[in-house]
C-alpha positions as a printed Julia matrix, in Angstrom:
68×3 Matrix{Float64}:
 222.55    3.11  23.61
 219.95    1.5   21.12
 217.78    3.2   19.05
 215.31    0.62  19.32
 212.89    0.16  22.7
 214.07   -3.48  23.79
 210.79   -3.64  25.91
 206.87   -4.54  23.71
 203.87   -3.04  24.89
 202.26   -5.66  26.91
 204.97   -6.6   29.15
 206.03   -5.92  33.01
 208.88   -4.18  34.05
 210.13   -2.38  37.44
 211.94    0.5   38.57
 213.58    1.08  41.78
 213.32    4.61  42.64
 214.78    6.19  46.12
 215.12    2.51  47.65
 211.53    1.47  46.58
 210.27   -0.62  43.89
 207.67    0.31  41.57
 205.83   -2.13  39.17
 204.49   -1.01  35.8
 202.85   -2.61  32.34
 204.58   -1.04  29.29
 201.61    0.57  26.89
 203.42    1.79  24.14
 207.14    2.56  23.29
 208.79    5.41  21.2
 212.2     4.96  19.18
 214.89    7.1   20.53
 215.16   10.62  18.44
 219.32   10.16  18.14
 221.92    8.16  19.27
 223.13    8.31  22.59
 219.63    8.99  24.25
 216.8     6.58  25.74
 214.0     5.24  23.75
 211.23    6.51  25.79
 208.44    3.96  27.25
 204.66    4.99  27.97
 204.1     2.67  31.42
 201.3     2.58  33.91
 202.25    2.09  37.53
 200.14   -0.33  39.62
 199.52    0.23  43.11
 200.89    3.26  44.25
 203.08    5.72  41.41
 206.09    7.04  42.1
 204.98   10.61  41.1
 201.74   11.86  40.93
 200.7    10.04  37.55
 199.52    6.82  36.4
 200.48    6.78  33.12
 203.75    8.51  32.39
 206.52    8.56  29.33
 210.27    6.75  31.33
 213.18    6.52  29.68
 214.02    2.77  28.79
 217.68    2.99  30.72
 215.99    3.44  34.08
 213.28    0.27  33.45
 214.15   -3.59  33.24
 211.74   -6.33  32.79
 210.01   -7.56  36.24
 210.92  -11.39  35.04
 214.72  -10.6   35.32
């Protein structure tokens, strides 16, 4: 896994989570601490969240962008 976030702040991406799609906007990104982990991504949901917050820190493996 990369150490470096391949998603910028600014940009949509989704995540499909127990068969249903969620939407988000990336706000910030955080390298990952070592190898073999996740850079972590700060996104905001739109519409309804998946869990009970807005705003929560994902790990980059389970986003991709919401252009691909």
């Amino acid at each position: 896994m990369p150490i470096e976030p391949k998603l910028k702040p600014g940009q949509l991406v989704q995540a499909t989570i127990a068969g249903d799609r969620y939407v988000g906007l990336v706000l910030s990104t955080r390298r990952a601490l070592r190898r073999g982990m996740s850079p972590m991504i700060e996104v905001q949901w739109s519409g309804e969240p998946p869990r009970d917050y807005r705003v929560e820190h994902v790990e980059e493996s389970l986003l991709r962008s919401a252009y691909s």
